[in-house]
C-alpha positions in Angstrom: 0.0 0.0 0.0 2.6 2.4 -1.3 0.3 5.0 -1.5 -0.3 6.0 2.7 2.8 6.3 4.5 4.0 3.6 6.8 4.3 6.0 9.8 1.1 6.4 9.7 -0.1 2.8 9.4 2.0 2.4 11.9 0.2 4.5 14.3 -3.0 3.3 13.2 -2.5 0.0 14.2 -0.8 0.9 17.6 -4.2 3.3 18.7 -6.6 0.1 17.3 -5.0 -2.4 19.1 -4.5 0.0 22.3 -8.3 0.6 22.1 -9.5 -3.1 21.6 -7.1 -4.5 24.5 -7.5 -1.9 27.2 -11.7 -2.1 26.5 -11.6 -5.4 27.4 -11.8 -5.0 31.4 -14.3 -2.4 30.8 -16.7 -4.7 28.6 -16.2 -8.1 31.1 -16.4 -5.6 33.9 -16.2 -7.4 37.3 -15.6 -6.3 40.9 -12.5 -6.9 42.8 -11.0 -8.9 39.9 -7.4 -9.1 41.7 -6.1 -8.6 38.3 -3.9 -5.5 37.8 -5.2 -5.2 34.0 -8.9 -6.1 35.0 -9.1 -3.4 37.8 -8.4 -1.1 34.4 -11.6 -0.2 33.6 -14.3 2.4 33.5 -16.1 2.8 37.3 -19.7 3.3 37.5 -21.3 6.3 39.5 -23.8 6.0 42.2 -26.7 6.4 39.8 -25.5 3.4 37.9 -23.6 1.5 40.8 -26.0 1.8 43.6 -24.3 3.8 47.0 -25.3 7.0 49.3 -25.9 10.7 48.9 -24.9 12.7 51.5 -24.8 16.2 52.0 -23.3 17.7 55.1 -23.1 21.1 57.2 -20.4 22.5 59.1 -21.5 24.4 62.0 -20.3 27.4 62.1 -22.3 28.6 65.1 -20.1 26.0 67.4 -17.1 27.4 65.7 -18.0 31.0 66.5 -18.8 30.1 70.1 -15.0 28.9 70.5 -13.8 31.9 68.9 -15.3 33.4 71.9 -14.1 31.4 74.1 -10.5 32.0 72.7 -11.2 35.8 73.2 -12.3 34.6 76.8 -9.1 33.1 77.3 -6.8 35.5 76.2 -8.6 38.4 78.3 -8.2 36.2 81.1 -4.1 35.9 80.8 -3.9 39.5 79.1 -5.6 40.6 82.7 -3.7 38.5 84.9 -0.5 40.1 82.9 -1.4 43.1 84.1 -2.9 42.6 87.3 -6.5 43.9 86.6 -9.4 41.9 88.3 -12.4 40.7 86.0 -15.4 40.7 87.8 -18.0 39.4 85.2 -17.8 38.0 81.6 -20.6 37.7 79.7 -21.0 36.2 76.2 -24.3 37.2 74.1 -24.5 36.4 70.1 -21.5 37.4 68.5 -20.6 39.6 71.5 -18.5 39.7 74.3 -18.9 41.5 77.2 -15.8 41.9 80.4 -16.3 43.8 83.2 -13.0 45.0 85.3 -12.7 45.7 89.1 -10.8 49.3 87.8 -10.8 51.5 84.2 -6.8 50.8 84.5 -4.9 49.3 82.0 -7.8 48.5 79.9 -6.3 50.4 76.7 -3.6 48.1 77.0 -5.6 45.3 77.1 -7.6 46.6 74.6 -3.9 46.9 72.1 -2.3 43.1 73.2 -5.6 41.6 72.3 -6.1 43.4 68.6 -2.2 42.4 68.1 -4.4 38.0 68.0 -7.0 39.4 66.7 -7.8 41.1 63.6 -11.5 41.8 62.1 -13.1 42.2 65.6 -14.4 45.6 67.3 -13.0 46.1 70.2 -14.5 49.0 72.1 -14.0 50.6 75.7 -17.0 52.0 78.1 -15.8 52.7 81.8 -14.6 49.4 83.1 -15.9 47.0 80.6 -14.7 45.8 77.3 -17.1 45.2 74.5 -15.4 42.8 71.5 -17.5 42.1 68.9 -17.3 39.9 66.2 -17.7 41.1 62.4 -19.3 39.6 59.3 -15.5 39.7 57.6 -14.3 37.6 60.8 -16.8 35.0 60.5 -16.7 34.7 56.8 -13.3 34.1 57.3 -13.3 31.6 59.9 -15.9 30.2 57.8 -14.1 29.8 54.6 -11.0 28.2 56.6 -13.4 25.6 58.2 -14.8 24.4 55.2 -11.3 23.9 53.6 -10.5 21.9 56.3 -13.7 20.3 56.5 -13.4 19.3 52.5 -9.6 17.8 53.0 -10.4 15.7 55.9 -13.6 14.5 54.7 -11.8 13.5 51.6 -8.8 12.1 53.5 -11.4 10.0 56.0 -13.0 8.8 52.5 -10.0 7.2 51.1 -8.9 5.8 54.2 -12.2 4.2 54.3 -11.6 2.1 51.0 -14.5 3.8 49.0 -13.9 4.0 45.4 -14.4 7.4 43.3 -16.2 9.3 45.4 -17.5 12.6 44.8 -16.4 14.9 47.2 -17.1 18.8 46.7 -18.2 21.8 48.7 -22.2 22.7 48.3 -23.1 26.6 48.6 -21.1 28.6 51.5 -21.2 25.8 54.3 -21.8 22.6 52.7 -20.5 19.7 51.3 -21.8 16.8 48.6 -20.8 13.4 48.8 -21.6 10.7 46.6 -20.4 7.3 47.1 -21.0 4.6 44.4 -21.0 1.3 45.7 -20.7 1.8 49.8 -22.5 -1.1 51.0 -22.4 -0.1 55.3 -23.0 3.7 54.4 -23.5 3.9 58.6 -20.3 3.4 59.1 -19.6 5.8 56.6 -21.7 8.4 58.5 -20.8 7.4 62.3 -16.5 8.3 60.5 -17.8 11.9 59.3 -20.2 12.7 62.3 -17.5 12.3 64.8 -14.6 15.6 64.9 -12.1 13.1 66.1 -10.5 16.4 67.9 -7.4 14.3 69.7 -5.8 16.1 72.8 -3.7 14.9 75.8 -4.6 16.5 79.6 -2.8 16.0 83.1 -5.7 15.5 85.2 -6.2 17.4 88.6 -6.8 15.2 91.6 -8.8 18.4 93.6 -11.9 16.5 94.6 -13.1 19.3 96.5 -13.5 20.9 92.9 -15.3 17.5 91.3 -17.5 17.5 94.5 -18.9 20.6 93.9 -18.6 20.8 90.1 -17.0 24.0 89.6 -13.8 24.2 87.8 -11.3 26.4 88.6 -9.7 28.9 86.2 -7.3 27.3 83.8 -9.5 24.3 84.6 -11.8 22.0 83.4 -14.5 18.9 84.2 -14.7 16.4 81.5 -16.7 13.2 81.4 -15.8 9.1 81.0 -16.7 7.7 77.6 -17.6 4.9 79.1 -19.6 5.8 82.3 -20.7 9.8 82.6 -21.1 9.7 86.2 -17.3 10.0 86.1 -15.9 13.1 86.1 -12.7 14.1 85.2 -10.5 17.5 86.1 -7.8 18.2 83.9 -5.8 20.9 82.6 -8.2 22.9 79.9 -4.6 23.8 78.0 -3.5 20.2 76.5 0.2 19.3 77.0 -0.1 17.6 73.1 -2.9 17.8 70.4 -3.2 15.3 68.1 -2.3 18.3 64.8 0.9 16.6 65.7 0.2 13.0 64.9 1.7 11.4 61.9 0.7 8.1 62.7 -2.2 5.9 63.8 -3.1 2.1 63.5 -5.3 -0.5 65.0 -3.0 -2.6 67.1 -3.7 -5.4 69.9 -2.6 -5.3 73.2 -1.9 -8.4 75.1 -3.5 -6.7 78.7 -6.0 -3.9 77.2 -7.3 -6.4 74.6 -7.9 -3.9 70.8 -6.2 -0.7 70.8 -4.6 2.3 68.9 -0.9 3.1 68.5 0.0 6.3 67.1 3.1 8.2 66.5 4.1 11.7 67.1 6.0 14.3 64.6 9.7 15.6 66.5 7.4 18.5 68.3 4.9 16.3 69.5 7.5 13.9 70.8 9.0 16.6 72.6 6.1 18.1 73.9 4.8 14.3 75.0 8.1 12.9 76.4 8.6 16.7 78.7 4.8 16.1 80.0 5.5 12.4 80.8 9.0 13.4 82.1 7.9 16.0 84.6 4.5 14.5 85.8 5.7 10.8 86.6 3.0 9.1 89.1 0.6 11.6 88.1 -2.8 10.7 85.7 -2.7 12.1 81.8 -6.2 12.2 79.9 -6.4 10.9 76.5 -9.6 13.1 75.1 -11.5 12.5 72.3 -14.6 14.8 71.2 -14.9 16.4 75.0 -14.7 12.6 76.4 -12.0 11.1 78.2 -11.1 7.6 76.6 -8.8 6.8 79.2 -6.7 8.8 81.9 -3.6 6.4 82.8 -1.0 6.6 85.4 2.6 7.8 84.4 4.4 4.8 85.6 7.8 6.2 83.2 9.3 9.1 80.6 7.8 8.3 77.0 10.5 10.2 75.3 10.0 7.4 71.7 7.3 9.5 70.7 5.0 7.2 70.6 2.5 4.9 72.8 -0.9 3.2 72.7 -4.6 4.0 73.5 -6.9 1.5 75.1 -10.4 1.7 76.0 -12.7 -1.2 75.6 -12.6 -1.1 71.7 -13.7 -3.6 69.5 -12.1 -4.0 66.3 -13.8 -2.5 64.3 -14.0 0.5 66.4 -9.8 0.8 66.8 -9.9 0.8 63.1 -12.4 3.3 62.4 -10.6 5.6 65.5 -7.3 5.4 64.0 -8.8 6.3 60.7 -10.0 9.2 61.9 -7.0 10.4 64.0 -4.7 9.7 60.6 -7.2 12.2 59.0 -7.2 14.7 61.3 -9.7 16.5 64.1 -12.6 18.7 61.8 -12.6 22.0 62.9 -16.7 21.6 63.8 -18.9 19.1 63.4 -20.6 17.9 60.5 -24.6 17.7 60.5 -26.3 15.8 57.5 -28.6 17.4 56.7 -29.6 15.7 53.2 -29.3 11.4 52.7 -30.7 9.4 49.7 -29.9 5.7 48.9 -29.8 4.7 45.5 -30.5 0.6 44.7 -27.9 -1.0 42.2 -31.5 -2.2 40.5 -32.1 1.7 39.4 -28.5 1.8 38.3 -29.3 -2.0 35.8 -32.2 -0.5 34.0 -30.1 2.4 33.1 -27.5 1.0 32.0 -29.8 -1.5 30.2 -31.5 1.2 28.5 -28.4 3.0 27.9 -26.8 0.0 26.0 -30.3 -0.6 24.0 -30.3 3.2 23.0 -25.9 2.8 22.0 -27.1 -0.5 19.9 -30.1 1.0 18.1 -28.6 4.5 17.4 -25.5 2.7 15.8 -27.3 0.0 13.9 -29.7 3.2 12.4 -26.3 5.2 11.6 -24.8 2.3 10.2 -28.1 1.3 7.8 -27.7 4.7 6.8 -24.4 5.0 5.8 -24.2 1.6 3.9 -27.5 3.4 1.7 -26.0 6.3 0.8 -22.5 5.7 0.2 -22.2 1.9 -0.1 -18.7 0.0 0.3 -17.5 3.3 1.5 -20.7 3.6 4.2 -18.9 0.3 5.5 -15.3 1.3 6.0 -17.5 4.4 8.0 -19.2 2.2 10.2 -16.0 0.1 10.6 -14.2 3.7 12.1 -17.4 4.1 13.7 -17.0 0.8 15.9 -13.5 1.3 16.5 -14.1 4.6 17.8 -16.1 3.2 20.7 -13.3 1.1 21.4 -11.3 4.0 21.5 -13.5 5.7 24.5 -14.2 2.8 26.5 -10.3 2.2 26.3 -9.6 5.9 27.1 -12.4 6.0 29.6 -11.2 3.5 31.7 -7.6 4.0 31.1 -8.0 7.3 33.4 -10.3 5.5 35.8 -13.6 7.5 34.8 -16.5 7.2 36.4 -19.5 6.9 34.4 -23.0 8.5 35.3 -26.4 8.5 33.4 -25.0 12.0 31.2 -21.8 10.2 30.6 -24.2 7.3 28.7 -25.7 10.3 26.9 -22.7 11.3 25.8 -21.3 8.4 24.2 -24.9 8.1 22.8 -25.0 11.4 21.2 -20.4 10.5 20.3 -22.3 7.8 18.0 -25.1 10.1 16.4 -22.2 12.5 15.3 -19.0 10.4 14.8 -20.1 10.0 11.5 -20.0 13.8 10.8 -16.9 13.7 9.4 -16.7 11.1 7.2 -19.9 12.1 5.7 -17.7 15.7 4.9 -15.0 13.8 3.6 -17.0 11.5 1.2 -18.8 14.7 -0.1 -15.5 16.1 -0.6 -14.4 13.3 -2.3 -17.5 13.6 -4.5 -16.8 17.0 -5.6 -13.6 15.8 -6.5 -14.3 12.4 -8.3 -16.3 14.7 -10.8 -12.7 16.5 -12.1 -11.5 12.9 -13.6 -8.2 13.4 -11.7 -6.4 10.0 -10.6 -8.1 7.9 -7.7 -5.7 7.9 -5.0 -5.2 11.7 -5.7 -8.6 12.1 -5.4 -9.1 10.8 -2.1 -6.3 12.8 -0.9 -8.1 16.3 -2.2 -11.1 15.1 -1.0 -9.5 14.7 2.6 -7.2 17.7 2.5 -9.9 20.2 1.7 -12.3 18.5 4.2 -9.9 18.9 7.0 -10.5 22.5 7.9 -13.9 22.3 8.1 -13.7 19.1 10.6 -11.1 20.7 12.8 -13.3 24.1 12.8 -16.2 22.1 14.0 -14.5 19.6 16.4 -13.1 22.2 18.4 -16.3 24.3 19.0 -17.4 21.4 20.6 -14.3 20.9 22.5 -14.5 24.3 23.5 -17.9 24.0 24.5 -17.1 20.8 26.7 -14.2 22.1 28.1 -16.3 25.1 29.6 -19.0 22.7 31.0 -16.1 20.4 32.8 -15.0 24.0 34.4 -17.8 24.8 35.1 -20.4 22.4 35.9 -21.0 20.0 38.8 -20.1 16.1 38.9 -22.7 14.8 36.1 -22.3 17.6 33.8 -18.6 17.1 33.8 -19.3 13.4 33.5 -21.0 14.2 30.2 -18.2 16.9 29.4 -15.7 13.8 29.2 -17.3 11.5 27.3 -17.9 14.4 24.9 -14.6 15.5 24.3 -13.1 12.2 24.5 -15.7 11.1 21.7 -15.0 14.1 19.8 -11.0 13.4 19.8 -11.8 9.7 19.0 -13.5 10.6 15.9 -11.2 12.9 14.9 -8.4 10.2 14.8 -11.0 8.1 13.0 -12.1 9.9 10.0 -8.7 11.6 9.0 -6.4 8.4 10.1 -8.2 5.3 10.1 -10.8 5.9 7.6 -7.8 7.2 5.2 -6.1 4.2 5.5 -9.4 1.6 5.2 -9.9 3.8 2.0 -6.4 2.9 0.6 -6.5 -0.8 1.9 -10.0 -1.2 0.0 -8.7 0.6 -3.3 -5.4 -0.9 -3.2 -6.6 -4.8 -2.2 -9.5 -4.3 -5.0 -7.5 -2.6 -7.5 -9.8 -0.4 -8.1 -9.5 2.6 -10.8 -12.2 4.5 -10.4 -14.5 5.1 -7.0 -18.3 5.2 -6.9 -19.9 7.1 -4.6 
């Protein structure tokens, strides 16, 4: 076939088998396969697969309670600094109110707490301090919440062995998840509704404080996990957190039965192995959420930088805690305030329906072609086929997910894949009628066919690329398919079909084409 170069044969062949091998684990399609090549194949979305829908709330209200508190706090040392007595503090909506023993000192004060704070009014009237909270503080503590909130979600996701999920924020304080497939989705919910907020106390041993349920300042009662009527008074400033945790796994221990070892970064090593150091004999909480898991006895320094926590756990439950403390704390609960359950037998009908409406649409196309343009209506539909091949391959190549819109848009790839061969055979019409040699005619009726077929193809891209930007998870589902169906035929009318036209002309010797 002297007449199409070899380089390009070449690549022709390499795409077509590529595309025919790598759709293979996406047509046999099974779960949990075991085989590296097998697990290559296109994943189904939770309208097709069958999972939850979940969206969540951060509460920003708890947030902006402990940024009150914090103010609280630092008023409390910034007075004690100074030596100025606070007789009253009062907390109301986004306000805080302090009242002093004296007017002294309060300007002070008033300029060491602005120098934490930024975005808060903070005003002076006789002996009181008035700091209120403003819209551009709260939208910003806001906005960093539901950052962190999206990248621990995600992070608690993965560690949980779903597969492509959809995880994106929802509006100011939301965020969506959809997870194809999840077969305990209350598990799933019982990992994102806890904060997992991980901090380490020395407990107090004042029982005259316990007794009458007032904790002093710097102080604070806590409950037992396991039985509230314990109560528990520890230091309310933690001698570790658990932001300095690189580390966490279910482990089992030989006396405490299933627990959780974790590790500490160099800081948190220091900070641990100083408080076990200086505070031998003494109790040290381990709290989780506002609970105390369990509260120990210092028998020796823990200067390794790393230890265990027991409490009663089953396995399952060590799992899921060290899960969550490998994620991180959340900065404020989560509160779902939306859940739907799709069945996998929704998900079979549309993919049923999806594969009858691929299979009519093509055999339609196909009739059609063969009537108008005969032999050459074939080597069309033959490009046509292949370029299916050539989206399921790519498809699940890159691990898509496919949704309901993605089936429309391979759909839709078929109804217009033949677009361009239709231009080039018209092309090659116009041409056929100046007499000029046969294999010269095909490549006139290509060449001036091209322009017109790149124009049009990259509107479309165009167009698909601005929906992927912009739209949510099915609409960029669709957006895929599109433009992956859109390259594939591309590659099929001006590469393969070229070279199917020079096979057929060259095998049948042909000398003159009728079209």
């Amino acid at each position: 076939m002297k007449n199409y170069p070899l380089w390009k044969t070449f690549i022709v062949f390499l795409i077509i088998i590529f595309a025919f091998v790598f759709a293979i684990p996406s047509i046999i399609y099974k779960e949990d396969t075991g085989n590296w090549f097998l697990e290559n194949k296109i994943n189904l979305g939770l309208d097709l697969q069958g999972g939850s829908y979940l969206l969540l709330e951060v509460e920003s209200e708890i947030l902006f309670k402990e940024e009150l508190e914090n103010f609280s706090d630092t008023i409390r040392l910034l007075s004690r600094e100074n030596k100025v007595k606070i007789n009253d503090i009062n907390a109301n909506n986004d306000n805080l109110f302090i009242r002093f023993a004296s007017s002294e000192k309060l300007e002070i004060i008033r300029k060491k707490f602005l120098e934490n704070y930024r975005d808060v009014n903070v005003s002076i009237n006789n002996n009181s301090i008035k700091i209120q909270v403003t819209n551009v503080f709260k939208k910003a503590v806001q906005e960093a919440a539901i950052k962190q909130s999206l990248e621990i979600v995600r992070k608690r996701i993965d560690e949980s062995g779903t597969k492509e999920p959809l995880i994106q924020r929802s509006g100011k304080n939301r965020i969506l998840l959809q997870l194809p497939g999840v077969k305990d989705p209350e598990r799933i919910k019982d990992l994102l509704g806890k904060t997992a907020k991980l901090t380490f106390h020395m407990v107090d041993e004042d029982v005259a404080a316990l007794k009458a349920n007032i904790a002093p300042f710097g102080k604070m009662i806590v409950s037992d996990l396991y039985d509230p009527d314990i109560k528990y008074l520890i230091e309310k400033k933690s001698s570790v957190g658990g932001e300095n945790l690189v580390d966490a796994k279910a482990s089992f221990d030989t006396n405490e039965g299933h627990a959780v070892s974790f590790r500490f970064d160099t800081t948190g090593a220091q900070k641990f192995g100083k408080a076990t150091t200086e505070n031998i004999g003494k109790r040290f909480a381990v709290v989780l959420d506002g609970v105390v898991i369990t509260a120990p006895v210092i028998r020796s320094a823990i200067t390794g930088g790393s230890g265990i926590i027991s409490g009663n756990f089953t396995s399952q439950e060590a799992t899921d805690l060290a899960v969550l403390l490998r994620a991180g704390a959340l900065p404020a609960p989560l509160l779902i305030v939306e859940e739907r359950s799709v069945g996998p037998g929704l998900g079979a009908d549309s993919i049923a329906a999806g594969k009858t409406a691929a299979i009519i649409g093509m055999l339609l196309v196909c009739l059609f072609m063969i009537l108008i343009y005969g032999s050459f209506g074939v080597i069309a539909n033959i490009s046509l086929i292949a370029n299916l091949f050539i989206i399921l391959s790519l498809l699940g190549t890159i691990g898509a997910t496919l949704t309901l819109p993605g089936i429309a848009g391979i759909v839709l790839t078929i109804g217009i894949a033949v677009d361009a061969n239709v231009l080039i055979f018209e092309r090659i019409k116009e041409e056929n009628l100046k007499k000029t040699k046969i294999f010269e005619t095909i490549k006139r009726g290509f060449d001036k066919a091209l322009s017109t077929i790149l124009d049009a193809n990259i509107t479309t891209l165009i167009a698909s690329l601005l929906l992927f930007v912009f739209g949510s998870g099915p609409i960029k589902g669709f957006a895929i398919t599109l433009s992956l169906g859109v390259i594939a035929s591309m590659f099929t009318a001006l590469m393969l079909t070229n070279f199917l036209i020079h096979f057929y002309l060259s095998f049948r010797n042909k000398k003159e084409i009728n079209l």
